[in-house]
Residue frames as qw, qx, qy, qz and C-alpha x, y, z in Angstrom:
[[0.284, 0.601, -0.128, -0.736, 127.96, 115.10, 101.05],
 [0.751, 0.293, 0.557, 0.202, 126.87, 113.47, 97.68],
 [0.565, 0.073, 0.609, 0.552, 128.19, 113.69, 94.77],
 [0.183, 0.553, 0.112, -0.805, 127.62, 116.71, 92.97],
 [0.297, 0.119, -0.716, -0.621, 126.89, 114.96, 89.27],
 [0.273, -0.340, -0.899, -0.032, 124.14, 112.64, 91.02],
 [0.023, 0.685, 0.434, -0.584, 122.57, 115.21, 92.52],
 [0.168, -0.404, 0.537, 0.721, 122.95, 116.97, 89.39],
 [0.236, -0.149, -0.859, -0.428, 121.06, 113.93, 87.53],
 [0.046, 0.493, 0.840, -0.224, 118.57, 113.91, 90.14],
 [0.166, 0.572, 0.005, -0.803, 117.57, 118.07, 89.48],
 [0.267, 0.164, -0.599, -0.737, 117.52, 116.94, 85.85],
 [0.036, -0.385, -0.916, 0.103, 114.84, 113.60, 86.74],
 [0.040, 0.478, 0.655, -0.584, 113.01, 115.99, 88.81],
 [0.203, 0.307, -0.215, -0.905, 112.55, 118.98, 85.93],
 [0.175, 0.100, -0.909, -0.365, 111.35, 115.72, 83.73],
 [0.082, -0.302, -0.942, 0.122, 108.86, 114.25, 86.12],
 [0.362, -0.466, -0.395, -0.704, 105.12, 115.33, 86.14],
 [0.641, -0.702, -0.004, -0.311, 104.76, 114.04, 90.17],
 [0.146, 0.530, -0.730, 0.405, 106.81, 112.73, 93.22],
 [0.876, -0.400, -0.152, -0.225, 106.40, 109.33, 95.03],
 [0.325, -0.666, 0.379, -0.554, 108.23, 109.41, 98.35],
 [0.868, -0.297, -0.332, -0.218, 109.26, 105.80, 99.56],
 [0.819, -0.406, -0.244, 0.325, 110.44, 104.94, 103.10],
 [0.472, 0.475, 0.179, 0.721, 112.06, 108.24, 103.55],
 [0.235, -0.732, -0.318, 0.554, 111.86, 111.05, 106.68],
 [0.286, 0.751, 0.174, 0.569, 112.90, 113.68, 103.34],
 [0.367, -0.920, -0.110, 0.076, 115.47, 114.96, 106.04],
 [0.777, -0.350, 0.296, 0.430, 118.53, 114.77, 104.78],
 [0.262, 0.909, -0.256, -0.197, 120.41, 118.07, 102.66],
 [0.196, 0.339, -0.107, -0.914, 120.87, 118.29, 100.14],
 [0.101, -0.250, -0.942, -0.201, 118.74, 115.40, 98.66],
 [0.057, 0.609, 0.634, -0.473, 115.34, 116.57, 100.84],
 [0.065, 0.495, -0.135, -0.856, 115.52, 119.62, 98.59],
 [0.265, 0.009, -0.695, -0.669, 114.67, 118.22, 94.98],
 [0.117, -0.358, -0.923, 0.079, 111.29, 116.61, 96.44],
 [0.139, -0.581, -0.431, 0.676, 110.51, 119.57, 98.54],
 [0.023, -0.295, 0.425, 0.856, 111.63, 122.19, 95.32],
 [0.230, -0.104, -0.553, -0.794, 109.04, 120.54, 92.88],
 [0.130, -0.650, -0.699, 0.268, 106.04, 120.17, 95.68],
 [0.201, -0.500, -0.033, 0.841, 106.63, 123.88, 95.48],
 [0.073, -0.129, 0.666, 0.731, 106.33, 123.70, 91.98],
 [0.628, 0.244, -0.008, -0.739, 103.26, 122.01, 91.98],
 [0.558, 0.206, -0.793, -0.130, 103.92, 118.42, 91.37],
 [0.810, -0.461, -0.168, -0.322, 101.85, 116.20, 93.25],
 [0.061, 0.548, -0.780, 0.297, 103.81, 114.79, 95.65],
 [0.910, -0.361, -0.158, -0.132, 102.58, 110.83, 97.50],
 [0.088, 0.636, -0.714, 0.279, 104.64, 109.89, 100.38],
 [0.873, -0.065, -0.443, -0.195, 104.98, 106.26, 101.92],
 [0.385, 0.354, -0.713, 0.467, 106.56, 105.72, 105.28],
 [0.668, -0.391, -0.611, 0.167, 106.15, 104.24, 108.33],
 [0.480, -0.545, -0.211, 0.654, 106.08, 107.52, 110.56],
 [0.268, 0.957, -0.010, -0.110, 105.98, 111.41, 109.87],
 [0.692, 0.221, 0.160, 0.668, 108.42, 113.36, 107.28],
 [0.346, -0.400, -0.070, 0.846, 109.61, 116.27, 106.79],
 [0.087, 0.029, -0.493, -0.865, 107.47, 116.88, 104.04],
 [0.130, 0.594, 0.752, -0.253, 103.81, 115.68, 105.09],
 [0.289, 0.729, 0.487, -0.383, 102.27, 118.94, 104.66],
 [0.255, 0.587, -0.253, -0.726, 103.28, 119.49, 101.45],
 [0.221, -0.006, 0.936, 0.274, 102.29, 116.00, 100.23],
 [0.547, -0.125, -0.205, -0.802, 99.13, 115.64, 98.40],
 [0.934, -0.103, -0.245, -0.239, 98.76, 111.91, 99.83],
 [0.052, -0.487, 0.806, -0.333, 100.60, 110.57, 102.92],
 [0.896, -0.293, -0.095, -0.319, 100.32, 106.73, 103.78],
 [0.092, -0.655, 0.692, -0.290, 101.85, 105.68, 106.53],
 [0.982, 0.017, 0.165, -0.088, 102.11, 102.04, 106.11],
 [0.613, -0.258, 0.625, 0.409, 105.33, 99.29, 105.38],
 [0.278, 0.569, -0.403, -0.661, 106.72, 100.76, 102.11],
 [0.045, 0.030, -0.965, -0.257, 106.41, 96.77, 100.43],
 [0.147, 0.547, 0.803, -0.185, 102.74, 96.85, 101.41],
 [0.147, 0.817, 0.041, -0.556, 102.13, 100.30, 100.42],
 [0.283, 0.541, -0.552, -0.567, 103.80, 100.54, 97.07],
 [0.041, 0.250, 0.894, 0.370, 102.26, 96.65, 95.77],
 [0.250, 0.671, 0.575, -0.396, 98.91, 98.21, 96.35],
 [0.268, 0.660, -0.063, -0.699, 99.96, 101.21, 94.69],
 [0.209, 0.340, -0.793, -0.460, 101.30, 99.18, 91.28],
 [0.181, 0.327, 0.928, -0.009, 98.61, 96.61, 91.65],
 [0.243, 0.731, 0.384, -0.509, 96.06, 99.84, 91.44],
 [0.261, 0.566, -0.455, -0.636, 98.19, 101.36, 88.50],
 [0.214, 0.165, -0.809, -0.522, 98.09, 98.44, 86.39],
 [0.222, 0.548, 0.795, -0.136, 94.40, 97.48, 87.02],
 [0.121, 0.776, 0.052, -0.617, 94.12, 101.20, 86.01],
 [0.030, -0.539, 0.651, 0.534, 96.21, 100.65, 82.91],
 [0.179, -0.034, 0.965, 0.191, 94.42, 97.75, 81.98],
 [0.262, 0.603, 0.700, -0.279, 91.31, 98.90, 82.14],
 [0.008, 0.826, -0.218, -0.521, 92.26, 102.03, 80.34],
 [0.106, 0.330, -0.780, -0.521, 94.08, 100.31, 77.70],
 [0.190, 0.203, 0.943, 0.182, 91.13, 97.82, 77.00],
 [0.280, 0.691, 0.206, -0.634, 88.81, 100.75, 75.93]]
């Protein structure tokens, strides 16, 4: 069972965050799996990254299954080409 203040902090994160990014994770494990699941629900995009299905696929907006280190430098190599390009406007 976890902690009931860290789980706690995570509910508060989640209220905070505008999307959810999912890394290396089956999102099967209670009560943790919930706060992902809860603000897909919501409407917060949701990207997941793992090597194999989750428990949450069809409520992702973007599943790539690929090696979370290969998969997330792409993604941060995209954001900050994004960011750059964006910020040099």
């Amino acid at each position: 069972m976890l902690p009931v203040v860290e789980m706690e902090k995570a509910e508060s994160f989640a209220d905070e965050a505008d999307a959810v990014l999912i890394v290396g994770s089956t999102v099967s494990v209670w009560p943790a799996a919930g706060i992902p699941i809860a603000m897909a629900k919501l409407g917060k995009p949701m990207v997941i990254v793992n090597q194999g299905e989750t428990d949450a696929d069809e409520l992702a907006d973007v599943v790539i299954e690929e090696n979370a280190s290969t998969a997330v430098g792409a993604i941060v190599d995209a954001l900050v080409g994004r960011v750059d390009t964006v910020g040099a406007g």
